[in-house]
C-alpha positions as CSV (number, residue, x, y, z in Angstrom):
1,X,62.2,112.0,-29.1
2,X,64.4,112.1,-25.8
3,X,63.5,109.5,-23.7
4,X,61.8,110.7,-20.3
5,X,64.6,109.0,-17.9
6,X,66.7,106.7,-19.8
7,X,69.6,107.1,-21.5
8,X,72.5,105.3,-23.1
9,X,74.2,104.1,-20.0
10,X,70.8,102.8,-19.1
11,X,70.3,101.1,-22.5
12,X,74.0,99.6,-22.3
13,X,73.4,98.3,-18.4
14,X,69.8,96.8,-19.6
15,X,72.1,94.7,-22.5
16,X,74.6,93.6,-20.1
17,X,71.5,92.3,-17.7
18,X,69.6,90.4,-20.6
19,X,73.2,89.0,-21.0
20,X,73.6,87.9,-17.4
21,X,69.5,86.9,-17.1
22,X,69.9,84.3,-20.3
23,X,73.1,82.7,-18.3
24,X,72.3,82.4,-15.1
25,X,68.1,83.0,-15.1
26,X,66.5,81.7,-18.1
27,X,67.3,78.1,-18.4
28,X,66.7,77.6,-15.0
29,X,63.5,79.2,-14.3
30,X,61.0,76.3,-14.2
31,X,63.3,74.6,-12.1
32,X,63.3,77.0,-9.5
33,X,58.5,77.0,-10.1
34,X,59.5,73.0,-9.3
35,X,61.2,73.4,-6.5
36,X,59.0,76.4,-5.2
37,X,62.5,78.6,-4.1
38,X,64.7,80.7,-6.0
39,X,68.5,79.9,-5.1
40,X,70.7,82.1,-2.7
41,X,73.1,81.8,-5.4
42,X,71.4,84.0,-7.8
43,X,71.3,86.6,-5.1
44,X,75.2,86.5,-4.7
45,X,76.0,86.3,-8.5
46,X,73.8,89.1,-8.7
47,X,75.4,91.1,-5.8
48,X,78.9,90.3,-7.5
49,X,77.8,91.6,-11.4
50,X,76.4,95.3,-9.1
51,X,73.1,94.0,-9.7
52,X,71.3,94.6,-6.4
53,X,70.3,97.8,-5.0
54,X,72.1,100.1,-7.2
55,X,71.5,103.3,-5.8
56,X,73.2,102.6,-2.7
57,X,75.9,105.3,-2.0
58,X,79.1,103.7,-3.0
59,X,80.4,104.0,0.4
60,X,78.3,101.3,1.3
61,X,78.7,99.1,-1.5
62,X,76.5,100.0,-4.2
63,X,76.9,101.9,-7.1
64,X,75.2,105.3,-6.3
65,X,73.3,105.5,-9.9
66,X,70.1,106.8,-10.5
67,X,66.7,104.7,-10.2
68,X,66.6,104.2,-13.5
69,X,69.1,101.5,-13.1
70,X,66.6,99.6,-11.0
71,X,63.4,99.8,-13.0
72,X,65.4,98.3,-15.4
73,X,66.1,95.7,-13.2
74,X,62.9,95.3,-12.1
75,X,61.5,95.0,-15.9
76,X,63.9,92.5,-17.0
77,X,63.1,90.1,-13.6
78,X,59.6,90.2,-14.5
79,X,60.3,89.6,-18.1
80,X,62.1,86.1,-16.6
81,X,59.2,85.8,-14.8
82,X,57.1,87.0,-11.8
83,X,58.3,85.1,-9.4
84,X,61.3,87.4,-9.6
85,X,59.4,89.6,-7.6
86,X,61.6,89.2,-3.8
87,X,64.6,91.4,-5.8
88,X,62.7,93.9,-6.6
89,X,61.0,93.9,-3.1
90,X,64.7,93.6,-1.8
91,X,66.0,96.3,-3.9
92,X,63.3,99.0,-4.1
93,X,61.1,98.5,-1.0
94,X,63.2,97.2,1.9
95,X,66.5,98.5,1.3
96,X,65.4,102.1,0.7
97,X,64.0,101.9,4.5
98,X,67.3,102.1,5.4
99,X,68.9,104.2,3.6
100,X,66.4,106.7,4.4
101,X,65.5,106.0,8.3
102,X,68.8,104.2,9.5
103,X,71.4,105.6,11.5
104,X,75.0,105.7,10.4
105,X,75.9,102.9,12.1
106,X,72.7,100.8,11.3
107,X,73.9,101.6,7.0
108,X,77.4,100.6,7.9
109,X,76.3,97.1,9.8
110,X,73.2,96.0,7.0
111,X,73.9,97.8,3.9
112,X,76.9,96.5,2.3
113,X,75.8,92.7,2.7
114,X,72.3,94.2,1.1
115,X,74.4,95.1,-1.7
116,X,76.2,91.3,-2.3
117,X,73.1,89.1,-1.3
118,X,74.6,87.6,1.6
119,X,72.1,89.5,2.9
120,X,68.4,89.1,2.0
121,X,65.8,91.2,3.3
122,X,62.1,91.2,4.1
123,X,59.3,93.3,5.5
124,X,56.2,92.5,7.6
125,X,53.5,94.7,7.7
126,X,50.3,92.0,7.3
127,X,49.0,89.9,10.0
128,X,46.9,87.1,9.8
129,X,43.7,89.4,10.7
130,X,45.1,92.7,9.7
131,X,45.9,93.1,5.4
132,X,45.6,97.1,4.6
133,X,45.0,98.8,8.1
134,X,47.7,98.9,9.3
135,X,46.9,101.2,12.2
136,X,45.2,98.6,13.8
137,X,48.3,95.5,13.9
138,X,48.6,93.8,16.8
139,X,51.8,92.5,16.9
140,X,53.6,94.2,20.2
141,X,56.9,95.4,20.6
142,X,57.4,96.4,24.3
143,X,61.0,97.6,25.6
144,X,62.4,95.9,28.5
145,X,65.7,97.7,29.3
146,X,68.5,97.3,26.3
147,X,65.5,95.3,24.5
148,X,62.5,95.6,22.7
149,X,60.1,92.3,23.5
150,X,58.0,91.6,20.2
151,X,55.2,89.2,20.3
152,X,52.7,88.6,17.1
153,X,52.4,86.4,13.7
154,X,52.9,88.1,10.6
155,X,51.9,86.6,7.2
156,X,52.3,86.9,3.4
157,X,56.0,88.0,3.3
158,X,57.9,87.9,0.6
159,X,61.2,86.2,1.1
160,X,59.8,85.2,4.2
161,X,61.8,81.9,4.0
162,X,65.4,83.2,3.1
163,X,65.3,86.7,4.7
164,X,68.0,87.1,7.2
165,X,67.1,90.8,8.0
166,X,63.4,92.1,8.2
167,X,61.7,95.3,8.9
168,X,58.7,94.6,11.4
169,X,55.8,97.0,11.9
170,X,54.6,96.4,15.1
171,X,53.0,98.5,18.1
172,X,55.0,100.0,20.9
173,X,52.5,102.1,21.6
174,X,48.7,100.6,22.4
175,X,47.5,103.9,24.3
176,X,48.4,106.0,21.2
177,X,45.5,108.2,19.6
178,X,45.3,108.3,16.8
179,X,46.6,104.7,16.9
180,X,48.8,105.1,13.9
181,X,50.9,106.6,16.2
182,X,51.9,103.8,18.3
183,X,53.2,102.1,15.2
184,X,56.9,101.5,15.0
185,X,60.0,99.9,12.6
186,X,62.0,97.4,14.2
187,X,64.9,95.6,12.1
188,X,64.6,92.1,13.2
189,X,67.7,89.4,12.3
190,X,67.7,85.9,11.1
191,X,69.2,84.6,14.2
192,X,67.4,87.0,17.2
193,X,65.8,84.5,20.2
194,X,62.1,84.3,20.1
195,X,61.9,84.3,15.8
196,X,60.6,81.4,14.0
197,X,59.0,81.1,11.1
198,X,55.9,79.5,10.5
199,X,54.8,77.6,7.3
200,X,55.8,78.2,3.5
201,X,52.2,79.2,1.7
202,X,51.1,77.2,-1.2
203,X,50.0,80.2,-3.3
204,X,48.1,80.0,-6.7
205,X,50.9,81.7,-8.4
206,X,54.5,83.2,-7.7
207,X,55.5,79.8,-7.3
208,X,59.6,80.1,-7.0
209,X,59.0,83.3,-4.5
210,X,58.9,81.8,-1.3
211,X,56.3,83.6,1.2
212,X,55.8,82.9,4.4
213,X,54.3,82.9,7.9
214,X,56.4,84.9,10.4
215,X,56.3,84.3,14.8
216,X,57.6,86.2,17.0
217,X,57.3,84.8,20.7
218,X,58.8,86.9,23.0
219,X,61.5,87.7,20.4
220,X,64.2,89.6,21.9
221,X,65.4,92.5,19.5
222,X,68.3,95.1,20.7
223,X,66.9,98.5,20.7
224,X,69.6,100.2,18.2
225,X,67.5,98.1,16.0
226,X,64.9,100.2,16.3
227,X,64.5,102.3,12.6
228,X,64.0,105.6,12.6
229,X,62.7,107.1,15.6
230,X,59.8,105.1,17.7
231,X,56.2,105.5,16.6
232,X,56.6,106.9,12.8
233,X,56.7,104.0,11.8
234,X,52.9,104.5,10.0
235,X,54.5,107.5,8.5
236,X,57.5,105.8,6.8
237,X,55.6,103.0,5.6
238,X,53.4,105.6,3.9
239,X,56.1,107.9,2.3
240,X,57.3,104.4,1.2
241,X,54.7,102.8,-0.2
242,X,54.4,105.7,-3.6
243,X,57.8,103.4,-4.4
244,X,56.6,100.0,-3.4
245,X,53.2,100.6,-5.6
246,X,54.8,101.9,-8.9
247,X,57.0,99.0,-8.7
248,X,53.9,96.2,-8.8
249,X,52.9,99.1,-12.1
250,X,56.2,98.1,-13.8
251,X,55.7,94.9,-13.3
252,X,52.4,94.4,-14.6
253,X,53.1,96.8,-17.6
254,X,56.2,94.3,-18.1
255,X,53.5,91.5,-17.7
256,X,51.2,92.8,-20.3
257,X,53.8,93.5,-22.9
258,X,55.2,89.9,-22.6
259,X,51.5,88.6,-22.1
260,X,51.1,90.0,-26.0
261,X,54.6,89.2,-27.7
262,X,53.5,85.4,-26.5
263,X,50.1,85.5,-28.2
264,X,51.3,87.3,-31.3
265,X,53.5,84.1,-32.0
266,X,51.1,82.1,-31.1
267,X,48.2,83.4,-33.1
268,X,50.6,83.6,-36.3
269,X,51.8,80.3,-35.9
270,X,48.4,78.5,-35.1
271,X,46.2,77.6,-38.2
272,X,42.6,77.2,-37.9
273,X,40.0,76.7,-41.2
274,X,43.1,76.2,-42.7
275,X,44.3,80.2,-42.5
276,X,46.2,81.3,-39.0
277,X,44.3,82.7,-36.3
278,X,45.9,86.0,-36.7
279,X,43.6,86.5,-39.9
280,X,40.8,86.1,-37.8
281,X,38.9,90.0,-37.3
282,X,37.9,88.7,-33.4
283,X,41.8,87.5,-32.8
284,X,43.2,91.4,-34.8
285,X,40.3,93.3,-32.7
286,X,41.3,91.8,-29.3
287,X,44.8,92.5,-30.1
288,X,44.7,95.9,-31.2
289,X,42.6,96.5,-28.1
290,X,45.8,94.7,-26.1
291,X,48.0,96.5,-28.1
292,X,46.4,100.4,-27.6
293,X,45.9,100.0,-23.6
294,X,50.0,98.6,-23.7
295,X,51.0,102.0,-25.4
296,X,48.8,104.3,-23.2
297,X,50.0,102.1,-20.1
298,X,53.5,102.7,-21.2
299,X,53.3,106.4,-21.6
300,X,51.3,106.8,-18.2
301,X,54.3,104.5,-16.4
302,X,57.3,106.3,-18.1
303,X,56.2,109.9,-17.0
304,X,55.3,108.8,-13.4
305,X,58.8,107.4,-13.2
306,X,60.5,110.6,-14.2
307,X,58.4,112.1,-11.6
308,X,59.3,110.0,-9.1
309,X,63.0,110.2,-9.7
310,X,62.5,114.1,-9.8
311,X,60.9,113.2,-6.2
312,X,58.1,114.5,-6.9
313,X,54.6,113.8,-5.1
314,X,53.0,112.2,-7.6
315,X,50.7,109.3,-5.3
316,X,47.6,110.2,-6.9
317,X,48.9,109.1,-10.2
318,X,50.9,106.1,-8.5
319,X,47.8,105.2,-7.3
320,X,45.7,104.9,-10.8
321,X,48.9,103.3,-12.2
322,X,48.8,100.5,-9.4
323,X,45.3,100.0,-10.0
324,X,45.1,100.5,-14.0
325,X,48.0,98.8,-14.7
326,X,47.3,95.1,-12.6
327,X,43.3,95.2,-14.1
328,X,44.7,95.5,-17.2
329,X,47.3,92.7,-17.1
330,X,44.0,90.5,-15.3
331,X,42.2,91.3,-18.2
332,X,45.0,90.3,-21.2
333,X,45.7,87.6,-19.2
334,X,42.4,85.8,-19.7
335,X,42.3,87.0,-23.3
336,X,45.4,86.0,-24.1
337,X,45.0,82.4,-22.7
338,X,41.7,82.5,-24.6
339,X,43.5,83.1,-27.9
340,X,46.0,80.0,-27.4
341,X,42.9,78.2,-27.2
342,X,42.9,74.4,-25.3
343,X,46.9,75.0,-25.5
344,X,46.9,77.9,-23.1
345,X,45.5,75.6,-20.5
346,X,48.6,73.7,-21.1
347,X,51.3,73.9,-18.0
348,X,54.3,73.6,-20.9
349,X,53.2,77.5,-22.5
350,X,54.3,80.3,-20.7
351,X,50.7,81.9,-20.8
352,X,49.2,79.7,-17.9
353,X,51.7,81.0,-15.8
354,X,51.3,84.3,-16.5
355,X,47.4,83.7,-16.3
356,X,48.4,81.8,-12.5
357,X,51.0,84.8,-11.6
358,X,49.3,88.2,-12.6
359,X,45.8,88.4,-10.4
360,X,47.6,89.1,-7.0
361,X,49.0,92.4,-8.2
362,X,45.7,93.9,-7.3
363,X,46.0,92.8,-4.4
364,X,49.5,93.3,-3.0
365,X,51.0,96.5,-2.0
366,X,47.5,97.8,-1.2
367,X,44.5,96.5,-2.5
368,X,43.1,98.2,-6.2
369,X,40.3,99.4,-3.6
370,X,42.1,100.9,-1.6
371,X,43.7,102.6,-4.7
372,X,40.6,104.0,-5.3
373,X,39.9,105.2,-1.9
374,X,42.8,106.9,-2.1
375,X,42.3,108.1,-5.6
376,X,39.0,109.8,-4.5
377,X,40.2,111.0,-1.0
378,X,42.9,112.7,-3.2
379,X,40.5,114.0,-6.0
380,X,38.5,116.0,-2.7
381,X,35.1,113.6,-2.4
């Protein structure tokens, strides 16, 4: 049976990533948890193999390939380990900002260093009062002749520490009704007066993906920085955001299936009452359960994304992915650590990471909640 999207280019690019991951990812992954950072030199090895955003037009860089290229980027990361997760959000979420908002000359001055990972990008939507409304930010971005003048905090960004280019929602706007409309992009740089950055967070997982605090005090940002055209900037983030949330579905699909190749070994290898746990009906029930809501999950993802490359309007489904997808990984993931027993509480096995990494994928990229608002809005109640 024909695959839905892949095909045997795909398969040979997802070999010669595995190849590249086990060199240059792999042995040093716990490392980088240690030191709570994941080094710039993976970006630029990456950038030089054609491993970052790869369906950016080759006059700019990339390598103009379908997005099949980058979901299977994005699955191999998070088969590494979640932590991976700034590519991806470099890749798939900021990057196709600006290919689809910038100017000519905005592509021209950001894209190609996108493409090598000299440069590293960001984007700040949530504030420190404001998660999924994001009408209602605060941050301010007032223009003052050849400059716009942004005050506010941002927080939770990923790559927050190492991004040297970051898409900012903010208002220019405060009279605008409906207030959505006041809402604009601005493409704020590493080095632009004003910028700071405020703490590294000490999250519960994720722990080699650096997030972080962002200030902006009176932070002057050249108005050709502006990204796409002022106050649309609520409607870009939400034709955006059908990409942004299928890729947090990939990766907890990715989770779950490497959640359950970890306890299978386990549960074979571990004897109890001198038999392996496998042979144990509770330990094959809970798996087979595992096993059925993988396959279904699978099915579900792989037709969305043929959807979504055919660019079609699938955020109903998107939705119900995000949301199906991250309660199911929750769910394995405390089953899962339950089947390794007192080991699974151990730091040294992979599963207490993944047990530490997987709950804020409900959370990110628009709360499962708000899935469901959305869901129902959608559905016509």
């Amino acid at each position: 049976m024909k695959h839905p999207y892949l095909n045997e280019e795909h398969h040979m690019f997802r070999k010669s990533f595995r190849k590249f991951l086990e060199k240059e990812a792999y042995p040093f992954y716990e490392q980088w948890e240690e030191d709570r950072m994941i080094p710039r030199s993976l970006w630029t090895k990456m950038g030089e193999q054609g491993f970052l955003c790869p369906d950016v037009d080759e006059k700019y860089g990339g390598s103009g390939v379908d997005w099949g290229f980058s979901v299977i980027i994005n699955e191999e990361l998070e088969r590494v380990g979640s932590g991976m997760v700034g590519i991806g959000l470099h890749n798939d979420i900021v990057v196709p900002y600006i290919t689809a908002y910038g100017t000519e000359d905005q592509k021209q001055r950001w894209l190609p260093r996108c493409v090598t990972g000299e440069t590293i990008t960001a984007i700040a939507m949530t504030e420190p009062g404001t998660g999924s409304d994001l009408a209602n930010i605060s941050t301010t971005a007032m223009l003052e002749g050849d400059h716009y003048i942004v005050n506010g905090q941002k927080t939770f960004i990923t790559n927050g520490i190492q991004s040297d280019l970051i898409i900012v929602a903010c208002k220019t706007d405060l009279k605008a009704k409906p207030k959505h409309k006041g809402v604009s992009l601005l493409m704020i740089e590493r080095d632009s007066p004003g910028f700071s950055r405020g703490r590294k967070l000490n999250k519960v997982g994720l722990h080699c993906q650096d997030t972080a605090e962002l200030i902006f005090e009176d932070c002057r940002v050249p108005k050709e920085n502006l990204l796409g055209e002022e106050g649309n900037g609520f409607v870009y983030l939400m034709e955006k955001l059908q990409q942004e949330r299928l890729i947090v579905a990939i990766a907890a699909q990715i989770a779950s299936e490497e959640m359950f190749r970890l306890t299978m070994e386990y549960v074979k290898s571990r004897e109890a009452f001198g038999r392996p746990i496998s042979q144990f009906q509770n330990t094959q029930f809970k798996l087979a359960e595992m096993a059925t809501d993988i396959e279904m999950g699978r099915a579900f993802l792989d037709s969305l994304i043929a959807s979504h490359m055919a660019k079609e309007n699938v955020v109903t489904k998107v939705s119900m992915a995000k949301w199906k997808l991250t309660d199911i990984a929750k769910k394995m993931a405390a089953e899962c650590m339950q089947l390794h027993g007192g080991y699974g509480y151990m730091e040294e096995y992979e599963i207490a990471r993944r047990y530490r990494d997987i709950p804020v994928a409900s959370i990110y990229a628009g709360t499962n909640e708000i899935m469901k608002t959305i869901i129902a809005k959608n559905l016509g109640l």
